[in-house]
C-alpha positions as CSV (number, residue, x, y, z in Angstrom):
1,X,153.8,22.8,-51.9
2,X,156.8,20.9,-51.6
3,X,158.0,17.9,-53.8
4,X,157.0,14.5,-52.6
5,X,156.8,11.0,-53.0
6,X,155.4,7.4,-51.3
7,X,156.4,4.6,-49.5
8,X,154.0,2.2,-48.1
9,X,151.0,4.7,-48.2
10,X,153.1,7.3,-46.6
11,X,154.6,10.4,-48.1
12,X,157.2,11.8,-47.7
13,X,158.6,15.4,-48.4
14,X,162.1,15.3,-50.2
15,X,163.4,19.0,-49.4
16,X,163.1,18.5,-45.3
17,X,164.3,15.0,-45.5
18,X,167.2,15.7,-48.0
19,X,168.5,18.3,-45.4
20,X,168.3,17.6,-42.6
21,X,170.2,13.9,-43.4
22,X,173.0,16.5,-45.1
23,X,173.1,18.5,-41.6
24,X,173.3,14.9,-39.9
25,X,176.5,13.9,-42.3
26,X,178.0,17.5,-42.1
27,X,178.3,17.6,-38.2
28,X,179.1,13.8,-37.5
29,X,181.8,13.6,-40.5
30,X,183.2,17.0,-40.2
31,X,183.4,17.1,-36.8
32,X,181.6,15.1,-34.1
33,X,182.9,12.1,-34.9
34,X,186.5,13.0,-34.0
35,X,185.6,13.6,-30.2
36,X,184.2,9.6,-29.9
37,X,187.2,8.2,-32.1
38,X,185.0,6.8,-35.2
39,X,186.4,7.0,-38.6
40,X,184.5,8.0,-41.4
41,X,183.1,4.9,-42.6
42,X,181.6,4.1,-39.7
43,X,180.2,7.5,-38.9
44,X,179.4,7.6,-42.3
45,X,177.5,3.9,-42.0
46,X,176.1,5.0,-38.1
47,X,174.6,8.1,-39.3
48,X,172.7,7.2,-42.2
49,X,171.0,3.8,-40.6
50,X,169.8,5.1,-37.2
51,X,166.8,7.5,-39.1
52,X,166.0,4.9,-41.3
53,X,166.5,1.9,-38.8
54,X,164.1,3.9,-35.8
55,X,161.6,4.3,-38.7
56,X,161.8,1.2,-39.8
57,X,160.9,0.0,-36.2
58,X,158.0,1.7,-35.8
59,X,156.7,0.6,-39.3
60,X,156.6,-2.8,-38.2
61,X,154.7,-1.8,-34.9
62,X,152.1,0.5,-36.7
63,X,150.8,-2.7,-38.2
64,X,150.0,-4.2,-34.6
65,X,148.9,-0.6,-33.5
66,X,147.4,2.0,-36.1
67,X,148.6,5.1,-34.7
68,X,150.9,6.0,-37.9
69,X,154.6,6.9,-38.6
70,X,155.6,9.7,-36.0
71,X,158.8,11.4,-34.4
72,X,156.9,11.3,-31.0
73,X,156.6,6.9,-31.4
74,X,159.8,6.5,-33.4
75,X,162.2,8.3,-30.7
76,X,161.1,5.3,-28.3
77,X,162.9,3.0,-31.0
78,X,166.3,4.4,-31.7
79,X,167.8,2.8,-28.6
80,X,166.6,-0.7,-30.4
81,X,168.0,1.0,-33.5
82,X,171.1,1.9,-31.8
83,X,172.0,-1.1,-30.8
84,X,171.8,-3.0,-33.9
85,X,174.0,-0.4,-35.7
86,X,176.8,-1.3,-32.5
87,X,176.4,-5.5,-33.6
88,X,176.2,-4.3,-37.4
89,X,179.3,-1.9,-37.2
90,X,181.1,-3.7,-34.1
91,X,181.1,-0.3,-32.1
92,X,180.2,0.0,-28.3
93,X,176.8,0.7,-27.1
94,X,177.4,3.6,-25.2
95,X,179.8,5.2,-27.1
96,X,177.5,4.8,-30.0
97,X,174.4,6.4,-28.7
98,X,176.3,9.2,-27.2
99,X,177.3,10.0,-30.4
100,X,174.5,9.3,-32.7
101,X,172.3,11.5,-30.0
102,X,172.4,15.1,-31.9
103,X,171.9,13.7,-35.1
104,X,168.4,12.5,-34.3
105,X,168.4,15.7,-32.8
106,X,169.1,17.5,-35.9
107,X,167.5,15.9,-38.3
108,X,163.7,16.3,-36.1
109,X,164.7,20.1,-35.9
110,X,165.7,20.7,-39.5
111,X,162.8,18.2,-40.8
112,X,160.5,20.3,-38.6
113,X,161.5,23.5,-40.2
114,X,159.9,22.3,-43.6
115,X,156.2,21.2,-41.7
116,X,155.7,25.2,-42.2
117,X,155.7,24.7,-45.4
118,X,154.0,21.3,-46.0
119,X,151.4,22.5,-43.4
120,X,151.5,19.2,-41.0
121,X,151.8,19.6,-37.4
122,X,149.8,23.0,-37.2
123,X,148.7,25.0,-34.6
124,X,145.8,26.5,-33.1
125,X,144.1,29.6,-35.5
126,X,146.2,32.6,-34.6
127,X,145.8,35.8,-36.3
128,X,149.5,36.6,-36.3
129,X,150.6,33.6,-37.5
130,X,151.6,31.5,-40.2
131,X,149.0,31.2,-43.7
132,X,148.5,27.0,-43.8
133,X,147.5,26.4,-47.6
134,X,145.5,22.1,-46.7
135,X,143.6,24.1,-43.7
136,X,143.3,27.9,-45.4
137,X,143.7,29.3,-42.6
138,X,146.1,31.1,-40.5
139,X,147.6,29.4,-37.5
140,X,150.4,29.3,-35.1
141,X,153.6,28.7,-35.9
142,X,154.2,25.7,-33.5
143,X,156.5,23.5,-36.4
144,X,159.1,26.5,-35.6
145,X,159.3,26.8,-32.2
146,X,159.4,22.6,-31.8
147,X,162.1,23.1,-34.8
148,X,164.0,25.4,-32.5
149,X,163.8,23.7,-29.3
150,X,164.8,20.5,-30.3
151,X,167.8,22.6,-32.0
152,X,168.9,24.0,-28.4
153,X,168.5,20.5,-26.8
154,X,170.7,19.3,-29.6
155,X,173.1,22.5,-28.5
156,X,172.8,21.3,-24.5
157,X,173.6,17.7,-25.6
158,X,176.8,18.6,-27.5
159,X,178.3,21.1,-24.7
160,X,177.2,18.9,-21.9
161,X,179.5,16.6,-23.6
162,X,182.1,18.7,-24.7
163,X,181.9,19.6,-20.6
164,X,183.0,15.7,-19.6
165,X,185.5,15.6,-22.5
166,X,183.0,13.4,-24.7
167,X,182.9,10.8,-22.0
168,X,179.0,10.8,-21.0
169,X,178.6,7.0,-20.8
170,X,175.2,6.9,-22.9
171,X,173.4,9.0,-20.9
172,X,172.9,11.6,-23.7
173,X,169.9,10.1,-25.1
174,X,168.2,10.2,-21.7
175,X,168.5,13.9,-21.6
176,X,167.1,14.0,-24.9
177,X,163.8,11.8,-24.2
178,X,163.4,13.5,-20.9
179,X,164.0,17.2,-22.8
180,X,161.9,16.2,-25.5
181,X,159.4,14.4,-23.8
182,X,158.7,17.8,-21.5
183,X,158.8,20.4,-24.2
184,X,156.7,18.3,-26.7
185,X,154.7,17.8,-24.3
186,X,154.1,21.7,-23.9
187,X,153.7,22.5,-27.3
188,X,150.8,19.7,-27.5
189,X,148.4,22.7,-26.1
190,X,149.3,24.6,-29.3
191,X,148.2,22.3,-31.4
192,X,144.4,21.1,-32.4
193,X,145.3,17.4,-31.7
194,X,142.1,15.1,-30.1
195,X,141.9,14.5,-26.5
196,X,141.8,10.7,-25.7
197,X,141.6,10.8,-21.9
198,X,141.8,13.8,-19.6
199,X,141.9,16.5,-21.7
200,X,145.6,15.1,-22.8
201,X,146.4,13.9,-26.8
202,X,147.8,10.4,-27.2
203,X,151.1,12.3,-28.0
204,X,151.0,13.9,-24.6
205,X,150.2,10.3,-23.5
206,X,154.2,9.1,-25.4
207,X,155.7,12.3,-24.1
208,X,154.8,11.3,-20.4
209,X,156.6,8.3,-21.3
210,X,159.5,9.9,-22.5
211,X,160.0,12.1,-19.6
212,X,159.7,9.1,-17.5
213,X,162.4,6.6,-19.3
214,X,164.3,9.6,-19.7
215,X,164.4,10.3,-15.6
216,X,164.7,6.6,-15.1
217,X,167.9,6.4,-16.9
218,X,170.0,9.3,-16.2
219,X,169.1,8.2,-12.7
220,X,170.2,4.6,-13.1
221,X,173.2,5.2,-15.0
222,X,174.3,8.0,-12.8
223,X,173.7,5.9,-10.1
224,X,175.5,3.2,-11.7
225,X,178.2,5.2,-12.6
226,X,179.0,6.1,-9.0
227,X,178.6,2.6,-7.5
228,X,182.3,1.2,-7.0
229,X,181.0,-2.1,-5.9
230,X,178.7,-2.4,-8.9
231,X,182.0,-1.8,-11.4
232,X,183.8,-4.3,-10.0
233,X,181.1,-7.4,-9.7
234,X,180.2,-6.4,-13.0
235,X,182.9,-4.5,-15.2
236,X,181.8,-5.8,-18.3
237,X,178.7,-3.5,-17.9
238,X,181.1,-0.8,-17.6
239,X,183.8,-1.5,-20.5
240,X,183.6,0.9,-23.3
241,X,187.1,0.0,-25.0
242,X,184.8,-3.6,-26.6
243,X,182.3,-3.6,-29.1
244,X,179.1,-5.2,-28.4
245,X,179.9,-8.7,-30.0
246,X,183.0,-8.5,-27.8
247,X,180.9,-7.4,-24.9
248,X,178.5,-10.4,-25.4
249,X,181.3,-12.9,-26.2
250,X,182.8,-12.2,-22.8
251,X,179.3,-11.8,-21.2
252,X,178.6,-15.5,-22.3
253,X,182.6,-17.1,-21.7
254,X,182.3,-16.0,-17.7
255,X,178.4,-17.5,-17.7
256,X,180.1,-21.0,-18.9
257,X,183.2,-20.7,-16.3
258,X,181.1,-19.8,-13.6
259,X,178.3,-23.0,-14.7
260,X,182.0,-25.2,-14.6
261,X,182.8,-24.2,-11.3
């Protein structure tokens, strides 16, 4: 077994963890952040609070609802997560999440890699398949091929980017949930998870979610994208040469001439 330790009755594994953040630090350092324009502080600062910060977030909801700490909950936080590193760092919004995208990307797929190992998130018994030392038994491999897809969504993300010059106006993360959402989905089959309702898992139940908010937003910021009339009632919206502070301080100033008047 791997090395571990605990926090708040929940451990964690230091190999996966360790690299997986190194991966995160290695891409958005050495490259990635030169296509958004951040320097290396703030990359530096961006990409080692959004893990930590969606975490954190669902921490404080697991004491409300018992369901424990999972990839499949937390992913529904980093927007919340996201935004706070934009008033923390002064950064934009969009910008931001565009580039911080692939690193939760990467560091689900490389922490996956190691639930082989730790035997968490197993499969269904499977004679060709993987030995799993807490249920002695030999099971599917499904840690790997979740490990790998998330990977190649992280791959689709960058090029799809790379594509519109690194000018995707936040819409990456909404092909993430709505990737995510579909193939975790899938995979849920492969695993012995309890059905709460329908035959479905309550992870099948976040991963409808996901789809859903993912669908929603590329469609409404598509949508918004391509409305002329929208950009100019509301350019602020639109801006991503301001920070978020900046954004809010303007957002606020017109409310106040617009009470005057």
């Amino acid at each position: 077994m791997l090395p571990e330790f605990k926090i708040l009755g929940i451990t964690l594994y230091y190999w996966g963890y360790i690299l997986a953040f190194a991966a995160d630090f290695i891409f958005n350092l050495v490259w990635y952040r030169k296509k958004f324009g951040f320097n290396r502080l703030k990359a530096f600062l961006a990409t080692a609070l959004v893990i930590p910060l969606g975490y954190g977030l669902i921490l404080i909801m697991s004491v409300v609802h018992k369901g424990g700490v999972n990839w499949v909950r937390a992913v529904l936080f980093i927007p919340l997560a996201v935004y706070l590193i934009c008033l923390i760092l002064k950064t934009n919004y969009a910008k931001t999440f565009d580039f911080l995208t692939p690193t939760a990307c990467i560091n689900h797929g490389v922490s996956h890699i190691f639930c082989i190992f730790q035997g968490c998130c197993y499969g269904y018994p499977w004679e060709r398949g993987v030995w799993n030392e807490e249920q002695q038994a030999t099971l599917f491999p499904i840690q790997l091929v979740e490990a790998a897809s998330i990977l190649l969504i992280c791959l689709f993300i960058v090029l799809y980017a790379k594509k519109h010059d690194y000018n995707t106006h936040g819409i990456a993360y909404g092909q993430h949930l709505l990737l995510f959402g579909l193939t975790r989905f899938i995979y849920e089959f492969f695993r012995d998870d309890t059905p709460v309702r329908w035959q479905l898992s309550q992870f099948q139940y976040y991963c409808i979610a996901e789809f859903a908010l993912g669908l929603i937003g590329l469609i409404v910021v598509s949508s918004a994208l391509k409305n002329r009339g929208l950009r100019e009632k509301h350019p602020l919206l639109f801006r991503e040469d301001i920070d978020e502070w900046t954004r809010l301080k303007l957002l606020f100033s017109a409310k106040k001439k617009t009470a005057k008047a």
